[in-house]
C-alpha positions in Angstrom: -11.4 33.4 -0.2 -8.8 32.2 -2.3 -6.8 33.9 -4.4 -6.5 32.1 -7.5 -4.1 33.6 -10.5 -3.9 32.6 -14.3 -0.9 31.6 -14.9 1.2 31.4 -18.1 1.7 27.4 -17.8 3.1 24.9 -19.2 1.2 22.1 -20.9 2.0 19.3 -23.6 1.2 20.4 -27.4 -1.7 18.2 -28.8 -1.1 18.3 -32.1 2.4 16.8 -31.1 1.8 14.8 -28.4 -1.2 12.8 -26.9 -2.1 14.1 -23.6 -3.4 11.0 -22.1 0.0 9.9 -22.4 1.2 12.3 -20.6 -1.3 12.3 -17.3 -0.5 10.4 -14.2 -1.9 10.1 -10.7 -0.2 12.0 -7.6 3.1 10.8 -6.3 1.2 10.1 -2.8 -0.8 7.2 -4.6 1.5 5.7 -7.1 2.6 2.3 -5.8 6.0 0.7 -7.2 4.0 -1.6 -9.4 1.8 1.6 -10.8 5.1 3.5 -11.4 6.5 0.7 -13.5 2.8 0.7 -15.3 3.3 4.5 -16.2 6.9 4.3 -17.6 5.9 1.2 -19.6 2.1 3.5 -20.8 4.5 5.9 -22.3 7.8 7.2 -22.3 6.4 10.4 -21.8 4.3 9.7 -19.1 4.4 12.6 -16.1 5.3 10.5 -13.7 9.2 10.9 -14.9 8.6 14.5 -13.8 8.0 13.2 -10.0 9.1 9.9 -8.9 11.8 9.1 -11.8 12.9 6.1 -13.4 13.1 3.8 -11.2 10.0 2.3 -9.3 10.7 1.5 -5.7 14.1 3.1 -6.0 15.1 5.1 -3.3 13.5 9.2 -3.9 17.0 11.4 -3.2 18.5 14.8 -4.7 20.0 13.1 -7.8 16.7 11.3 -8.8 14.7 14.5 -8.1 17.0 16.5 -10.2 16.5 14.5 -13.0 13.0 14.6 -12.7 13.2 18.4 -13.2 15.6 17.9 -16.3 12.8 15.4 -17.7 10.4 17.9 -17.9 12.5 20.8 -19.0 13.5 18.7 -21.4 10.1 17.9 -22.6 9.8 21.9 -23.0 12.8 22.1 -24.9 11.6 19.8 -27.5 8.7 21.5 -27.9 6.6 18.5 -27.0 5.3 21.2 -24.1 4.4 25.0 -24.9 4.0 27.7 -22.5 0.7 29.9 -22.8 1.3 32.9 -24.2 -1.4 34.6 -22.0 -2.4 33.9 -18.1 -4.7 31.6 -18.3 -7.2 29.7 -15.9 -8.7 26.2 -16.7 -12.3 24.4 -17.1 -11.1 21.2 -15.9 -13.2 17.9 -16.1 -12.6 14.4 -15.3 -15.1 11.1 -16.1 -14.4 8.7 -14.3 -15.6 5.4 -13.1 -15.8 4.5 -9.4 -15.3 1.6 -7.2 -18.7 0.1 -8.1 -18.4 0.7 -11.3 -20.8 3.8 -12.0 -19.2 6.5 -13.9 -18.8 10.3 -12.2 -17.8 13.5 -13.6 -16.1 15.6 -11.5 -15.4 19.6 -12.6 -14.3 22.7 -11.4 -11.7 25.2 -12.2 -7.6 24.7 -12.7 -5.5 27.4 -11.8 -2.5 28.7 -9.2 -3.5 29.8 -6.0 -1.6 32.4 -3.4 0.0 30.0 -0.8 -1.0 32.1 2.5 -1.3 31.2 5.9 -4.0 29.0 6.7 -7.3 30.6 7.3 -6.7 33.2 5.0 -8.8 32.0 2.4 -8.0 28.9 2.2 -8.9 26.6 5.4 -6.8 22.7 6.6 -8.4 19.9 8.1 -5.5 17.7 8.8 -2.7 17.2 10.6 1.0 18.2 8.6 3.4 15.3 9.4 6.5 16.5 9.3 8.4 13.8 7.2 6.5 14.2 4.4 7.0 17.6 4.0 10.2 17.9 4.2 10.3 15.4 1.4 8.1 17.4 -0.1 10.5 20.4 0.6 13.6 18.6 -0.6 11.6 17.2 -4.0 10.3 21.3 -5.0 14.3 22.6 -4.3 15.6 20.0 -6.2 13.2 19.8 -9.4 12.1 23.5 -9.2 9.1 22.5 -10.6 5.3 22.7 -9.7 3.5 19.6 -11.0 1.2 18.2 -8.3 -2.2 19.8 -7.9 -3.5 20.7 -4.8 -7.6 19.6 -4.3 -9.9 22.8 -2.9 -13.7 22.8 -2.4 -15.9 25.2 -1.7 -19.8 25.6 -1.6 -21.4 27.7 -4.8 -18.5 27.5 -7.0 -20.8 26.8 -9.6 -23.6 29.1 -9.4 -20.6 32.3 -8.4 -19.6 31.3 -12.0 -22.5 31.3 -13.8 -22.5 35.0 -12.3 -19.7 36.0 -14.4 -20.7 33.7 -17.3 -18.9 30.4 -16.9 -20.4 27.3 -17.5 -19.2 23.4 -17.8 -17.9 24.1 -21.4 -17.0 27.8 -21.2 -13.7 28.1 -22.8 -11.3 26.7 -26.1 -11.4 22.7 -25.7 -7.3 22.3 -25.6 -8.0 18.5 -25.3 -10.3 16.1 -24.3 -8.9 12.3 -23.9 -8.4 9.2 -22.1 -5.1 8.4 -19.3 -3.6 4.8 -19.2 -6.3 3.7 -16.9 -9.6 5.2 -19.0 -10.7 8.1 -17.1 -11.2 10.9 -19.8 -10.1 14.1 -19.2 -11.2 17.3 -20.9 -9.3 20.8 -20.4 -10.7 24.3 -21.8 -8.8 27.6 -21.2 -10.0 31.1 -20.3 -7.7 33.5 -21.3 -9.3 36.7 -21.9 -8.3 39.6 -20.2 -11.5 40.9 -18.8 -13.0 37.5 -18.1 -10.4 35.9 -16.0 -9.9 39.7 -14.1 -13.7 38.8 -13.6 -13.0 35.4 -12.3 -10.4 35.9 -9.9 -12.5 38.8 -8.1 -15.2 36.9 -7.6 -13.6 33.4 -6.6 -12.0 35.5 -4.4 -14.5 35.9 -2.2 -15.6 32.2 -1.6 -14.1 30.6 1.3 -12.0 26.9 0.7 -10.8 24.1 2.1 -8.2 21.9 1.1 -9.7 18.2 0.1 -6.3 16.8 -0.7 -2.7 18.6 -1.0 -2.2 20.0 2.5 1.9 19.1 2.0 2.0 20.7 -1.6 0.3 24.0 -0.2 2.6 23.8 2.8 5.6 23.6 0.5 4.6 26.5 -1.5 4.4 28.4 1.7 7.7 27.7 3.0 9.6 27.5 -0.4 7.5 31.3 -1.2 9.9 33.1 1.6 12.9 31.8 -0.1 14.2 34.5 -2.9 15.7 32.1 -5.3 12.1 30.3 -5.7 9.8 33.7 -6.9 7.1 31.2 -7.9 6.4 29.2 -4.9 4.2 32.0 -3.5 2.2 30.1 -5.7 0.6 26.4 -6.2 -1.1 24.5 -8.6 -5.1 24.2 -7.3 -8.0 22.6 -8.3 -11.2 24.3 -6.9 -14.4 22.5 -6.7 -17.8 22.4 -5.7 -18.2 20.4 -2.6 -21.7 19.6 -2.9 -21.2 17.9 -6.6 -22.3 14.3 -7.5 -18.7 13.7 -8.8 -16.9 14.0 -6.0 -17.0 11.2 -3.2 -15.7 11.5 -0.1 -14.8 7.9 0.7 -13.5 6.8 4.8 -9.9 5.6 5.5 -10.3 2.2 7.7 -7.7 1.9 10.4 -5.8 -0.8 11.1 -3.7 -1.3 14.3 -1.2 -4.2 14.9 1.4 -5.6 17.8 3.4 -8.2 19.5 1.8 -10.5 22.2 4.4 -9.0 24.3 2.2 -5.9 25.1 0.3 -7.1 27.4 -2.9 -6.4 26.1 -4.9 -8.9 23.9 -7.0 -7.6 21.0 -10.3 -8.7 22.8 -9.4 -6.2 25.6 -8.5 -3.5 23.0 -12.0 -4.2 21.0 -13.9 -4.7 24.2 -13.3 -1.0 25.1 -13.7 0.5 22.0 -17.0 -0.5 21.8 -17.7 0.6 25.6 -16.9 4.1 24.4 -17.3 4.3 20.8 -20.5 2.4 20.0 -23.6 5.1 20.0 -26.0 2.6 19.7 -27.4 4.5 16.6 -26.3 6.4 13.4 -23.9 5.6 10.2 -22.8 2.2 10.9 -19.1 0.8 11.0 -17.4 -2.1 12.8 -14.4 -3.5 14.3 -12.7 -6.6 13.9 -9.9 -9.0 15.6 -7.9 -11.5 14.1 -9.6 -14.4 13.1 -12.7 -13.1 15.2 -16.1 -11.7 14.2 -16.8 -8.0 13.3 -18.8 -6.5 15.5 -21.6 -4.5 14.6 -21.7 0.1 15.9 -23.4 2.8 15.1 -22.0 6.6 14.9 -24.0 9.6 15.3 -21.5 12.2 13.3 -22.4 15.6 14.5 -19.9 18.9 15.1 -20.6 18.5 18.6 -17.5 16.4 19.3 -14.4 15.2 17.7 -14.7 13.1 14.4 -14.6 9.2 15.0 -11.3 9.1 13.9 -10.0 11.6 17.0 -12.1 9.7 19.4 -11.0 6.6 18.0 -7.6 7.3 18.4 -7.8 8.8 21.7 -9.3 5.5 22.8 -6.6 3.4 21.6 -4.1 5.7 23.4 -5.2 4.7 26.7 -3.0 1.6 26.1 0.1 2.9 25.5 1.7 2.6 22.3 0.4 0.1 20.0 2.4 1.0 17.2 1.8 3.6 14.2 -1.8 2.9 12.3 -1.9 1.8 9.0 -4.4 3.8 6.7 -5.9 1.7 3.9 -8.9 2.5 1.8 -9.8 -1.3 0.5 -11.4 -3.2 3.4 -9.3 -6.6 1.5 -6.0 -4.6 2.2 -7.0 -3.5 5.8 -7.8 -7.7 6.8 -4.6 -8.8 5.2 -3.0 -6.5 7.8 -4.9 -7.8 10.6 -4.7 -11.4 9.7 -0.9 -11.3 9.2 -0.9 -10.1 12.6 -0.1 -12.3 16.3 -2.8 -9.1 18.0 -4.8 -6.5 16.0 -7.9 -4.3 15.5 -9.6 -3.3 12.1 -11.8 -0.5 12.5 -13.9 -0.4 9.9 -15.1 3.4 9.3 -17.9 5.3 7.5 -17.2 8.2 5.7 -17.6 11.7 7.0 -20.7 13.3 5.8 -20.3 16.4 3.1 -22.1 19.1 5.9 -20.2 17.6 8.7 -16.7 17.9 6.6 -17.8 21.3 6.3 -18.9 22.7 9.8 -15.9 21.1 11.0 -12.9 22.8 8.7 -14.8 26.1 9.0 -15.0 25.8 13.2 -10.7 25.1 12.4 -11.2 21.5 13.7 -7.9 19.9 12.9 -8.5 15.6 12.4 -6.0 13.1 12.1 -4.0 12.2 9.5 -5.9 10.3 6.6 -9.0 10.6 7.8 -10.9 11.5 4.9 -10.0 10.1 0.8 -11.4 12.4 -1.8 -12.1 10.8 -4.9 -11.0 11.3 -7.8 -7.6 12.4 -7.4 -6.2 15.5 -9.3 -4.1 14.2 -11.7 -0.3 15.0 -12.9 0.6 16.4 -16.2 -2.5 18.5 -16.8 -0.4 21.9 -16.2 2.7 22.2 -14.7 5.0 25.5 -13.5 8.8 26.5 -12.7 8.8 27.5 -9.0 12.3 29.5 -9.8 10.6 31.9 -11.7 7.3 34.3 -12.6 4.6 32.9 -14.3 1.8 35.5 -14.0 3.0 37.8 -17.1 
């Protein structure tokens, strides 16, 4: 059940400026070398508005500030407008996958309430506590809401059919291509009467957050603090779980040490196939340095902890190994291992769609990372002061 608002945004003027110049990936998966890709794209890319001008420069106040001043900037020369009603968003991204085969992925863009969890909106991950006070420090210090948080639900799209929505519902604002060739398309509902329809009825479907669990955690915290009237709210996209477009991909784990543990990778690989292998279901496998994967099956059912937990649990019982590394590209997750005197790659399928969904409505909590929802929400699409109203 969550409560998503139109908003009186702000987003960049067509006519004045190209929008695919504008849109950028979330902070969370812009690498150095991506950052200095942006800035060079355009030099109004959105990515000033969140990680600054400096790739691999170190993120504090004065860097945030200035990313706030970039985009009020952008607003004072009127290469962004403001909406001059609440508005919510068709939203659409095509986009090409790892293998190639191109996706669309579409839902609605809006602001939603920032209440406790289960209250609409349900969390499947762990909140580690670094990050958001980053996060915390970055909203104070840019007063700005740019990052969108990811939300899916089941029936999104046949609830708005109900009230007369479909894909292209809505004035086209733009459709174009970013830096990397995904084409976006943005359409904006703006009557009165059809977006009081719309929030009542999305209202009433109950979401989970896909990706985003720091943003809506910082618009929680920051929307107790006075001075910050619009953190009660956060950007949010809200999706359709059950859509072709969206992919739920699995987050491999990697975990490395020093010979002087004590424990040799063969031991640590040895047990987790003693407790880990079913013997049948979605297959994955583990690997040692310079060593041969070896072949498990995983029956994923709610009837337990997710692989991830059990995995993790399992690699406890040998004290502390050192903190997991989390990458998505099996390439990446070897060049860990292999730079490595005594490791394990765990090579993980991804969590099935029904699964996903049984647990985060039982309020199973997984580790960190465990699941990658593809694509990710870009930057630059619609952004928001957090010091102020936007709602009238």
């Amino acid at each position: 059940m969550p409560r998503m608002k139109a908003i009186r945004g702000l987003r960049v003027r067509p006519e004045v400026l190209d929008p695919g110049e504008v849109i950028c990936p979330p902070y969370d998966v812009i690498s150095p070398e991506m950052h200095r890709q942006l800035l060079d794209h355009s030099p109004h890319n959105a990515v000033r508005w969140i990680l600054g001008e400096n790739p691999g420069g170190p993120l504090d106040e004065e860097v945030y500030r200035s990313c706030g001043e970039a985009l009020r900037s952008a607003l004072a020369e009127e290469r962004l407008l403001r909406e001059e009603k609440p508005s919510l968003y068709r939203y659409q991204i095509r986009y090409s996958d790892p293998s190639g085969a191109e996706s669309v992925l579409h839902g609605i863009l809006a602001a939603v309430e920032a209440r406790p969890w289960g209250e609409g909106v349900f969390n499947h991950e762990e909140i580690r506590p670094h990050t958001l006070e980053n996060l915390i420090e970055q909203a104070r210090c840019t007063t700005i809401d740019t990052g969108v948080v990811m939300l899916t639900c089941e029936g999104l799209e046949s609830a708005l059919s109900e009230v007369g929505v479909g894909i292209e519902t809505g004035e086209l604002l733009f459709e174009r291509q970013d830096w990397q060739g995904d084409v976006h398309a943005l359409r904006r509902l703006d009557d009165p009467e059809l977006v009081a329809q719309l929030e009542s009825r999305l209202e009433s479907i109950p979401s989970a957050v896909a990706d985003g669990h720091h943003r809506y955690t910082t618009a929680m915290t920051l929307g107790q603090e006075a001075e910050f009237p619009g953190a009660k709210l956060v950007l949010a996209f809200l999706c359709d779980l059950h859509q072709p477009g969206l992919k739920i991909r699995p987050t491999h784990r990697v975990w490395t040490w020093k010979t002087e543990k004590n424990v040799s990778s063969e031991q640590v690989r040895d047990r987790l196939v003693a407790v880990l292998d079913d013997g049948e279901g979605d297959p994955w496998s583990i690997e040692i340095p310079s060593g041969e994967a070896v072949k498990l099956h995983c029956r994923q059912d709610a009837s337990r902890p997710t692989l991830s937990r059990r995995l993790q649990d399992a690699i406890d019982e040998f004290g502390e190994l050192g903190a997991v590394a989390t990458p998505h590209q099996s390439n990446v997750a070897r060049e860990i291992l292999n730079g490595s005197e005594m490791g394990v790659f765990c090579q993980l399928p991804p969590l099935g769609r029904d699964e996903f969904w049984t647990r985060v409505l039982a309020g199973e909590i997984f580790p960190p990372k465990t699941t990658f929802f593809e694509p990710k929400i870009s930057t630059g699409l619609v952004a928001r002061f957090i010091d102020e109203e936007d709602l009238k």
